[in-house]
C-alpha positions in Angstrom: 85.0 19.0 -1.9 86.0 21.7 -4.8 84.5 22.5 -7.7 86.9 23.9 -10.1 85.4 27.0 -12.1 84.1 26.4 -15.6 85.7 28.6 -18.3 83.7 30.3 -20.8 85.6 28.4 -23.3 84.8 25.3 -21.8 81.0 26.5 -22.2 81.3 26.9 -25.7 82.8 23.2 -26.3 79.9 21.6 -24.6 77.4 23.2 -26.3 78.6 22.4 -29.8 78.8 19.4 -28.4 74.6 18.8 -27.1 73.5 20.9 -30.2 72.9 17.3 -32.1 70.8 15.8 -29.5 69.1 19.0 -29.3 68.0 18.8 -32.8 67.3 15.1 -32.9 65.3 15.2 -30.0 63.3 18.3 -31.3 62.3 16.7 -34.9 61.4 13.1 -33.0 58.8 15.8 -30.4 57.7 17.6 -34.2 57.5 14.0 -35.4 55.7 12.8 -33.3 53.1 15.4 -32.8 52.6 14.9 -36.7 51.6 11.0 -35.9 49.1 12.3 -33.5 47.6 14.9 -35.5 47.4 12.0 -38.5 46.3 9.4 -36.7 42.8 10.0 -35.0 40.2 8.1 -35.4 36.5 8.3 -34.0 34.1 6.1 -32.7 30.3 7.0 -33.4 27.6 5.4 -31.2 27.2 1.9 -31.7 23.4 1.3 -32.8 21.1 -1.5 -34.0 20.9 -2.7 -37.6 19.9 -0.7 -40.7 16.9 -2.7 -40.4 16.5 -2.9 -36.2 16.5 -6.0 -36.0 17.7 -7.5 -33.1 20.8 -9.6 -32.3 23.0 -7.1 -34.4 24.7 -3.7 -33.9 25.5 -1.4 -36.4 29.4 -0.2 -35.9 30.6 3.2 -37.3 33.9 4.4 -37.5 36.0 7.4 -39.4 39.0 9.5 -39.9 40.0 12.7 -37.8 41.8 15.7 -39.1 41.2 15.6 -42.7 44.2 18.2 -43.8 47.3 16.2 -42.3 47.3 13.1 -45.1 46.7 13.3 -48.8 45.7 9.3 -48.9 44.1 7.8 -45.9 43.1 4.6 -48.4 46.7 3.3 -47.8 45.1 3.1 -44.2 43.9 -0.3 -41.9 41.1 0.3 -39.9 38.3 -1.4 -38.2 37.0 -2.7 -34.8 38.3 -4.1 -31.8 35.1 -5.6 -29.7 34.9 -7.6 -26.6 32.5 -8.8 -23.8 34.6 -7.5 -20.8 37.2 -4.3 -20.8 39.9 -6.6 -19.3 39.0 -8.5 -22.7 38.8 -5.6 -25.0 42.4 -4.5 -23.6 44.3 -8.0 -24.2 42.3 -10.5 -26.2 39.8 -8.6 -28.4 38.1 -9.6 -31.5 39.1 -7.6 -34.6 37.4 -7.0 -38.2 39.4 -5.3 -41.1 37.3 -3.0 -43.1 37.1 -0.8 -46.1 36.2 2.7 -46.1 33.4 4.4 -47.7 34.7 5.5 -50.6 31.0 6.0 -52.2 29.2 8.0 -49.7 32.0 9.6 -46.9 35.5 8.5 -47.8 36.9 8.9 -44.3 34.4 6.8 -42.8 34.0 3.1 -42.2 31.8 0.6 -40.8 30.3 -3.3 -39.8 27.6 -4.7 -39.1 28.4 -7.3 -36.2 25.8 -10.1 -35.9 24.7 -13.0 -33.7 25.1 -10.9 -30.7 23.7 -11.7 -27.3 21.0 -9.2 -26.7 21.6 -9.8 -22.9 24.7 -9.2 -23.0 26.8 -6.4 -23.1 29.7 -5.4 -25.8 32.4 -3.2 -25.6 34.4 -1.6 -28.9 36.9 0.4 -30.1 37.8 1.6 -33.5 41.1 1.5 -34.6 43.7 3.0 -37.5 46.9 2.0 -38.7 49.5 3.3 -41.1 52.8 4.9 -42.3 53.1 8.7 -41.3 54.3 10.1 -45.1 56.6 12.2 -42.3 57.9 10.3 -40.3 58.0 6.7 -42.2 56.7 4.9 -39.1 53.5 2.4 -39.0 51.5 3.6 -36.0 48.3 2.4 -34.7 45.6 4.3 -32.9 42.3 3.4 -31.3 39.0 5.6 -30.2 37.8 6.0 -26.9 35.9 2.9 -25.7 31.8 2.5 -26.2 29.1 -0.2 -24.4 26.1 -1.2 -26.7 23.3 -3.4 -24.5 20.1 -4.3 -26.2 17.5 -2.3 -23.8 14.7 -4.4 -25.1 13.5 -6.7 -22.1 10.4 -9.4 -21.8 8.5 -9.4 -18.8 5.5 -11.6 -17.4 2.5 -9.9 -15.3 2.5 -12.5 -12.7 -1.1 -11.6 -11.9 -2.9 -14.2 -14.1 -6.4 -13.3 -14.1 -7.9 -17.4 -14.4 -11.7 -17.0 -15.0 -12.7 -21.2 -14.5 -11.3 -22.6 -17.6 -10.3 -19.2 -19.2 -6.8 -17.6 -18.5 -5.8 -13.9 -19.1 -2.0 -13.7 -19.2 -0.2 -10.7 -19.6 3.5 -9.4 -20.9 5.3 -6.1 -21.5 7.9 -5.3 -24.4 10.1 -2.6 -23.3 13.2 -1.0 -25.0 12.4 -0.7 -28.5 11.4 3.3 -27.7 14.5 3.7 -26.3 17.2 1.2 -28.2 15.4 2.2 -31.6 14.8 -1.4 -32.6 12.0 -3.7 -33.9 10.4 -6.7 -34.1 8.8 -8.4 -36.5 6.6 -11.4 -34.7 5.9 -11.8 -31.1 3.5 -13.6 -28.4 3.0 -16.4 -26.3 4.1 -19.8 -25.7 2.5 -22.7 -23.5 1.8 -26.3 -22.9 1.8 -28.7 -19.7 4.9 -29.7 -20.1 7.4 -26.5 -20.1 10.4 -26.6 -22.5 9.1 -23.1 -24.1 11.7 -22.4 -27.4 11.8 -22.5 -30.7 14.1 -24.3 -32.6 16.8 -23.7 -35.0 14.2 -23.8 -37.8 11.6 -21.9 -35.8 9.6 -24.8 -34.8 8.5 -25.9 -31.3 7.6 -29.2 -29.9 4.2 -30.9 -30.9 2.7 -30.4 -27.1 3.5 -26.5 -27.4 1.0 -23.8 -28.6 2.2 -20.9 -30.4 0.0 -18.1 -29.9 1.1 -15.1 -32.6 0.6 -11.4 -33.5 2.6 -11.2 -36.7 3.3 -7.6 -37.4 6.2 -5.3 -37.1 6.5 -3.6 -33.6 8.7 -0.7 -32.9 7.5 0.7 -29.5 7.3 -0.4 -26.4 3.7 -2.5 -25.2 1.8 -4.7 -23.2 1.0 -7.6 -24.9 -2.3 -9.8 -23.9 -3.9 -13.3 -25.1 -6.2 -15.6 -23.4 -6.2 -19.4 -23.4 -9.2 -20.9 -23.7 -10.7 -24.1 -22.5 -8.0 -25.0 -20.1 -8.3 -28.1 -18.0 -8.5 -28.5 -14.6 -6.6 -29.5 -12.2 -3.8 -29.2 -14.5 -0.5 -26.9 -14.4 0.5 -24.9 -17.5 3.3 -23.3 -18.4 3.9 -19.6 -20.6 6.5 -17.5 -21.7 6.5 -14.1 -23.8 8.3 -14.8 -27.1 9.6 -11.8 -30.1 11.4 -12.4 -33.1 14.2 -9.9 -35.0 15.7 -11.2 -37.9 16.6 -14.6 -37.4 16.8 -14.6 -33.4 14.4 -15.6 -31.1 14.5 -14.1 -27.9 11.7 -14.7 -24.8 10.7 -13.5 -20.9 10.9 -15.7 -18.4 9.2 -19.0 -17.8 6.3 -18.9 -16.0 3.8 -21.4 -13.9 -0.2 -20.5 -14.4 -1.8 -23.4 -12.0 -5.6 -24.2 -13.1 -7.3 -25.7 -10.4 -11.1 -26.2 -10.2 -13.5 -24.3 -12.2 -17.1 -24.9 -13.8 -18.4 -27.0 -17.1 -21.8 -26.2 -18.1 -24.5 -29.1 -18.9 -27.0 -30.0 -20.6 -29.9 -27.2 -19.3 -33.0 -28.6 -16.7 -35.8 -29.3 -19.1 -37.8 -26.2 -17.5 -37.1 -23.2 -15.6 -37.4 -23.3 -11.8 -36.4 -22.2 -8.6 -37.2 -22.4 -5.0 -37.4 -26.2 -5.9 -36.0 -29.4 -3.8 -33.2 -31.2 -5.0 -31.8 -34.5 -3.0 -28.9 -36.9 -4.0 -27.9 -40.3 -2.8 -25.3 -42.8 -4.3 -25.7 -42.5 -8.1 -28.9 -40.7 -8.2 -30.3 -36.9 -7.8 -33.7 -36.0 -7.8 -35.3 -32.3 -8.3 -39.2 -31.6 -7.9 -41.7 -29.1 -7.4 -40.8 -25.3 -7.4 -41.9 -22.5 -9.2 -41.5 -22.1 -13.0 -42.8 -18.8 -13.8 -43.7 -17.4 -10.9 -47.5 -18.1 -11.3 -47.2 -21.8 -11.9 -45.8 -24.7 -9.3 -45.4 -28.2 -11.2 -45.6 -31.3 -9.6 -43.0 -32.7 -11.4 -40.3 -35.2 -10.1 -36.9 -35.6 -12.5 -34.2 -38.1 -12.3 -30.5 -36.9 -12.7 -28.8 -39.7 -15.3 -25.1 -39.0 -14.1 -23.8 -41.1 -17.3 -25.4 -38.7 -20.1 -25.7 -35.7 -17.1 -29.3 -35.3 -18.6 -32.6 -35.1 -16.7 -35.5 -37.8 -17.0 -39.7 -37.2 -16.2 -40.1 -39.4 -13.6 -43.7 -38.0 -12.6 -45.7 -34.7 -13.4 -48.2 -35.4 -11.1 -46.4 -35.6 -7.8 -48.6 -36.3 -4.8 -52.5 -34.8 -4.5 -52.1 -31.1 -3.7 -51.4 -27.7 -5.7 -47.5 -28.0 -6.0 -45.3 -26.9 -3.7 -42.4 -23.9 -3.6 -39.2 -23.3 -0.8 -39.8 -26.7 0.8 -37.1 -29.2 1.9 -36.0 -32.9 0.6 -33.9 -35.7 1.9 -33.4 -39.4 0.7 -33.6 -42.3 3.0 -33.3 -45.6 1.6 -36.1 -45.8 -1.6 -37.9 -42.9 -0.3 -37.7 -39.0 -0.9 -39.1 -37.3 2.5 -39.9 -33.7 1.0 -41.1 -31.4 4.1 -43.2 -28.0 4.2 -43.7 -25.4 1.2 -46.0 -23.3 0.5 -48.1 -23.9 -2.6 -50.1 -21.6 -5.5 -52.3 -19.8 -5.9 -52.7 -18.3 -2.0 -48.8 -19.2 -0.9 -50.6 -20.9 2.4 -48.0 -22.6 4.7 -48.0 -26.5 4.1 -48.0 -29.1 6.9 -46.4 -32.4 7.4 -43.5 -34.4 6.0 -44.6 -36.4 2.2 -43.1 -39.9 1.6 -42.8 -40.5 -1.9 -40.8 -43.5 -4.1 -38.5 -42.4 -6.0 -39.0 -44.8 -8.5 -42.7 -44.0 -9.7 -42.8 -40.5 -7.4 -46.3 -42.3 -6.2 -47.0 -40.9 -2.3 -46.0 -43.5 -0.1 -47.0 -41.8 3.0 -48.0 -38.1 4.5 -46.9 -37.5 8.1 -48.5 -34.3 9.1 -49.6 -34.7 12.6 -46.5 -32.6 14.2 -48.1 -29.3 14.1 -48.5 -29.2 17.9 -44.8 -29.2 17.8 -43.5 -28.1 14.4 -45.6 -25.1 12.8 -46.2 -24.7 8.9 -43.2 -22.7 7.8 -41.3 -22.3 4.2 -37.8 -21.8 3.5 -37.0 -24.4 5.8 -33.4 -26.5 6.1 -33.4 -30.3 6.9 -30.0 -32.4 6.8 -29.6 -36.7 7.7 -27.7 -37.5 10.8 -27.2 -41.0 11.8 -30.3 -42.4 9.7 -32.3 -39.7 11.4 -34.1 -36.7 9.9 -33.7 -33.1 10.9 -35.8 -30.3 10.0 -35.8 -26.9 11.5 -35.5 -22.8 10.8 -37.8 -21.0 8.4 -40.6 -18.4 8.1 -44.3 -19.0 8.7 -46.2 -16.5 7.0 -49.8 -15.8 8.9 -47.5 -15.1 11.6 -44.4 -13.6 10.1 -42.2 -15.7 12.4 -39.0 -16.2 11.9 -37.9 -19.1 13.3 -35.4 -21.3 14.8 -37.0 -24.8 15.9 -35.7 -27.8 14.8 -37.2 -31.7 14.8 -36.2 -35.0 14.5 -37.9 -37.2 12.4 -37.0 -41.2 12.7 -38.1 -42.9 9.2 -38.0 -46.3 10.5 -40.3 -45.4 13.3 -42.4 -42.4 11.7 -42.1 -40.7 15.0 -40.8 -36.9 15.1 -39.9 -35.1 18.2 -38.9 -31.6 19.3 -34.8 -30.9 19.8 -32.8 -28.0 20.5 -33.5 -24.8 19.1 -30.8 -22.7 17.0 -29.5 -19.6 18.0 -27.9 -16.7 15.8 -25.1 -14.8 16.2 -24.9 -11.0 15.6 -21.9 -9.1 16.3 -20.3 -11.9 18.7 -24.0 -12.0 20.5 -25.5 -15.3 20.4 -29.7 -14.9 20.6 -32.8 -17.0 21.0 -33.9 -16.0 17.7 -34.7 -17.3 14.3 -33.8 -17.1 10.7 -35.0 -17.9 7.3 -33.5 -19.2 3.9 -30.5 -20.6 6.1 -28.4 -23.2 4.7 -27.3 -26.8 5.6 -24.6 -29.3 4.9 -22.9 -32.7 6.6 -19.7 -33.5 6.5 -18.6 -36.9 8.6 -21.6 -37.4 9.7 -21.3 -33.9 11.8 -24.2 -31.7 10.5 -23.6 -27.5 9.9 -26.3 -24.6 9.6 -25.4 -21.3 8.9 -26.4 -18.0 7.0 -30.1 -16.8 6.5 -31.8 -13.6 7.4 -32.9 -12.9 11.1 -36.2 -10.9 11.8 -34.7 -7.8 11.5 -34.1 -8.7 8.6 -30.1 -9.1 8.8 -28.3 -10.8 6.9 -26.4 -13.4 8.6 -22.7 -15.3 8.6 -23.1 -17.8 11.6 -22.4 -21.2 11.1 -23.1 -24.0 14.3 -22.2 -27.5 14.5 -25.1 -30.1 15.9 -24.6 -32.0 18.2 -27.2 -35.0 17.9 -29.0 -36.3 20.6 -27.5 -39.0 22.3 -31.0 -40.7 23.3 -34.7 -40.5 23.5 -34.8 -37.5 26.3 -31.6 -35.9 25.2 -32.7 -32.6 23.2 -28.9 -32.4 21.5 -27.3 -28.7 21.3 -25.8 -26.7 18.8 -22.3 -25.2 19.1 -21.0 -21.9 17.0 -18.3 -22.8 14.7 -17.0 -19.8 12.2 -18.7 -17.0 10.2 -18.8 -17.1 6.7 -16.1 -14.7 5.6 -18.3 -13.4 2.4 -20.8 -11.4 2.1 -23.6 -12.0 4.3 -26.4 -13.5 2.5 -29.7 -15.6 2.5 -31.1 -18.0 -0.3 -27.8 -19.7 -0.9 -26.8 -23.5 -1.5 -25.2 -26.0 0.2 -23.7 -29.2 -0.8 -20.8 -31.5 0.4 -17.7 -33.6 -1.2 -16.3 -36.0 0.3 -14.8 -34.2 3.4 -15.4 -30.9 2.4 -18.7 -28.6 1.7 -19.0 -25.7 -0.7 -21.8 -23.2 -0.1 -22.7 -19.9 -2.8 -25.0 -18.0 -4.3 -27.9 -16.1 -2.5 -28.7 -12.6 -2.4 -27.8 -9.8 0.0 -30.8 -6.8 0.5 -27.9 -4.5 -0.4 -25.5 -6.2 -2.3 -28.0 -8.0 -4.6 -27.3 -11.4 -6.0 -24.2 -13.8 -6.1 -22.3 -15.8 -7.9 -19.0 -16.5 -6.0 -18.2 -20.1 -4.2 -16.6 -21.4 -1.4 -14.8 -24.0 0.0 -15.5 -25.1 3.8 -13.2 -27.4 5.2 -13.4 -28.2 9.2 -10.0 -29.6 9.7 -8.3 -26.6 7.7 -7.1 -23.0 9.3 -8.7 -21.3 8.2 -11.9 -23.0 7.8 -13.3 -20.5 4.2 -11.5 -20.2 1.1 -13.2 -19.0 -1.7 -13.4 -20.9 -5.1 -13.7 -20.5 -8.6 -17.0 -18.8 -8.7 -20.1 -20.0 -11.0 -19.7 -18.6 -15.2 -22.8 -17.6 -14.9 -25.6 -15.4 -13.9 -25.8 -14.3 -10.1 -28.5 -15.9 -8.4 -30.5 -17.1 -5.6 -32.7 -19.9 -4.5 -30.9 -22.6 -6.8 -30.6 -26.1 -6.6 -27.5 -27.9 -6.0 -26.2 -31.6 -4.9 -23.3 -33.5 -5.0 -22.8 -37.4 -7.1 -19.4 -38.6 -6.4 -16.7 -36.0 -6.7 -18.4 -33.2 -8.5 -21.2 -30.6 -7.4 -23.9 -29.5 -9.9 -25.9 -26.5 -9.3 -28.4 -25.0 -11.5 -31.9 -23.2 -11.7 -33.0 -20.4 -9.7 -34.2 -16.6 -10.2 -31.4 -14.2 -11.4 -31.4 -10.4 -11.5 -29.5 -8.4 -13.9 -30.2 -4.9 -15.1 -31.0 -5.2 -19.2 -29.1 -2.5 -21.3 -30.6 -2.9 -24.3 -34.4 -2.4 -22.5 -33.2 0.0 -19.6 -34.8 -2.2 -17.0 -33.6 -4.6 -14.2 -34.7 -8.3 -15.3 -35.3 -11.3 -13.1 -35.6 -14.1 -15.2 -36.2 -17.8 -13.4 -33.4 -19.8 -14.9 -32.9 -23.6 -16.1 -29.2 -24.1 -16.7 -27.4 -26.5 -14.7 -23.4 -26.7 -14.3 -20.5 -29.4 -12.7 -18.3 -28.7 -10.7 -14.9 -29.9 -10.6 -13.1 -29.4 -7.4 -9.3 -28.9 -6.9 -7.9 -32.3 -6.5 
């Protein structure tokens, strides 16, 4: 192909020609550029209220590039805001508004309310007008900002329950950072859940409001404690704060009260080291030591309707009362076995039949010496009708020991049965132990803890095995340890299928106070309890009356601020308690 040479003059024509569109297109680029320069428009950081208050966000706009327009209030502008960008770019919401003629007259702003605090927003300011140039109405928008409430509610899932009390914690974080406040926050809770306020700020009759009214503009933990809680019963919490008109709140959460301690009417006189037996509908306490120089005689009555004590006798049997001996009931009888008595602490012989109506001494079998020594500190336990008493210390001879007997009631006849080992370190010995502890559950006896005579504490616990006839001698098989702290002194009592043993005293680790739960058919076999809301102690009383335990009494040990001295009082409360269902 040829291309045929352009002429100069040819040159010439088509120039004249384009020079139009030359021009047009350069005042539209000038034009243009004008619009640009007029219409800017900035977006400031979108905040919370004048006020803080939560569930609104302050939105602040204004004018760029004051010297291109002589009247920007022939100008629309406001805010575009969405919940999504995909939103904000095709179906936004929009609010018209003024400027600020009084304090910045190229400025505007809003005040958007009844936001979500969890959610998040994002906006755009916007202009529109004529260009005074060009003629045209343009609209322009800022860059695009995100505004999220910081402030968050969270619950410290670590309850700490203390029996009927629980300690429940939440923090309030965001209003260092977000700049907000709140005027009224706490707690709620009831049984039934369904934590909120209302429209009207009200909440359900079953829900309790627990409030600090003040204003808050940092960030905190927040605490309360609710009292007198009930066992066995589930309750429910959640953190609450209030801004403005809003209510916002933490999560729901679950605080489980299970079983715990109520305290009783107090034991009409201190004691410890005394006997306590229950049968049925009735528990009995007697003898002990009250002050440490005096042992009564007296026999008391538990009266499980009014859970108060009544005198049966102060003048049980026809000795010097008796301290750290044993008790079981049989029939209309209370068989209390060994002691030793004031003022000498001699070792006491023989097993003592009294009624338990009257406390009159029915009968005193002490002719087993030959093959049961005086001892104190003794356990006994009831077996298939049978009586079995065995461990202890004997003074004169500081023996610890470790023989046991078997006393029938029907036949008054006591004979000599298996001896029971400890266990140290996984090494069962032939040796013996005082201040054990002893429970039945089924029918099935236990005997555990104590101190050996080294002076060890102990955790072994055996099963008996009863004898299964006149010449059989029974046996005693290891069980579990006691997963607490080793102790002696403790208590022992049983409900229904389960037996709870506590408090004691450790040479080391002084005196206790802690609980726990002993369940032979379970794995594992220990779980520790609610422990007693009182004063640590040791050689207590406890027994059992249907499906609560009450344990009381004993000598505590405390050290005294006030004086600047370690105090052992001998006690006389008494406490229920209420097992997990």
């Amino acid at each position: 192909m040829r291309f045929l040479p352009i002429q100069k003059q040819h040159l010439y024509v088509l120039l004249f020609l384009l020079m139009p569109c030359l021009f047009f297109w350069t005042c539209n680029q000038e034009d243009d550029l004008q619009e640009l320069d007029f219409f800017t428009v900035i977006l400031d950081t979108p905040t919370s209220t004048f006020n803080n208050v939560i569930g609104s966000i302050t939105l602040k706009g204004r004018l760029g590039n004051d010297d291109t327009y002589d009247n920007p209030s022939s100008l629309e502008q406001g805010f575009f805001w969405a919940l999504s960008l995909d939103e904000l770019d095709n179906a936004p919401n929009k609010v018209e508004v003024p400027l600020n003629d009084s304090e910045d007259p190229k400025a505007f702003s809003y005040q958007l309310h009844d936001v979500d605090p969890e959610a998040t927003y994002y906006i755009k300011a916007y202009v529109k007008g004529v260009n005074p140039v060009s003629g045209k109405t343009r609209e322009v928008t800022s860059s695009t900002k995100a505004f999220t409430y910081a402030i968050s509610l969270s619950i410290d899932e670590e309850v700490r329950v203390e029996n009927s009390t629980a300690i429940i914690n939440a923090r309030i974080d965001g209003l260092d950072a977000g700049g907000y406040q709140i005027e009224e926050y706490g707690f709620l809770f009831s049984q039934n859940g369904n934590l909120s306020f209302d429209e009207n700020g009200n909440v359900t009759s079953d829900v309790v409001v627990l409030l600090q009214n003040e204003i808050a503009t940092n960030d905190r933990t927040i605490r309360d404690t609710l009292d007198n809680l009930a066992f066995n019963t589930d309750y429910y919490y959640k953190a609450w704060a209030k801004s403005g008109e809003r209510f916002f709140y933490s999560e729901e959460t679950l605080v489980p009260i299970k079983d715990g301690w109520v305290q009783i009417n107090n034991f009409p006189i201190t004691l410890r080291c005394a006997v306590s037996a229950a049968e049925d509908n009735f528990a009995y306490i007697a003898f002990g030591d009250e002050d440490k120089t005096f042992y009564p005689r007296t026999l008391y009555q538990f009266d499980i309707q009014s859970e108060t004590w009544n005198l049966i006798t102060d003048e049980l049997g026809d000795f010097y009362g008796k301290c750290a001996a044993t008790a079981q009931l049989h029939n209309d009888a209370l068989y209390v076995g060994y002691g030793h008595f004031h003022p000498d602490g001699s070792m006491l012989n023989g097993i003592f039949e009294f009624s338990r109506t009257d406390g009159s001494l029915m009968n005193e079998y002490d002719n087993f010496e030959e093959i049961f020594i005086r001892r104190k500190s003794l356990v006994s336990f009831k077996v298939n009708n049978k009586l079995y008493f065995g461990t202890g210390y004997n003074k004169p001879t500081n023996s610890y020991l470790n023989d046991f007997i078997e006393f029938d009631p029907v036949t008054k006849i006591a004979k000599p049965i298996k001896s029971l080992p400890i266990m140290v370190n996984g090494v069962e010995k032939d040796e013996g132990r005082d201040k054990a502890v002893a429970f039945v559950i089924d029918n099935v006896a236990y005997v555990g803890l104590g101190t050996s005579p080294n002076e060890e504490e102990l955790t072994d616990f055996w099963r008996f095995i009863p004898p299964i006839d006149d010449t059989d001698l029974g046996n005693w098989e290891f069980h579990s340890s006691f997963p607490g702290t080793a102790r002696n002194g403790a208590v022992a009592t049983t409900i229904a299928d389960k037996a709870y043993v506590g408090t004691g005293e450790n040479a080391f680790f002084g005196r206790f106070n802690d609980w726990w739960e002993f369940d032979p058919f379970a794995n594992p076999y220990w779980q520790e309890r609610t422990s007693l809301p009182a004063l640590v102690r040791t050689d207590a009383s406890v027994f059992s009356i249907g499906n609560n335990a009450y344990l009381g009494l004993g000598q505590a040990r405390y050290f005294d601020e006030n004086d600047n001295e370690i105090k052992t009082p001998i006690l006389k409360d008494f406490w229920k308690y209420i097992p997990e269902n």
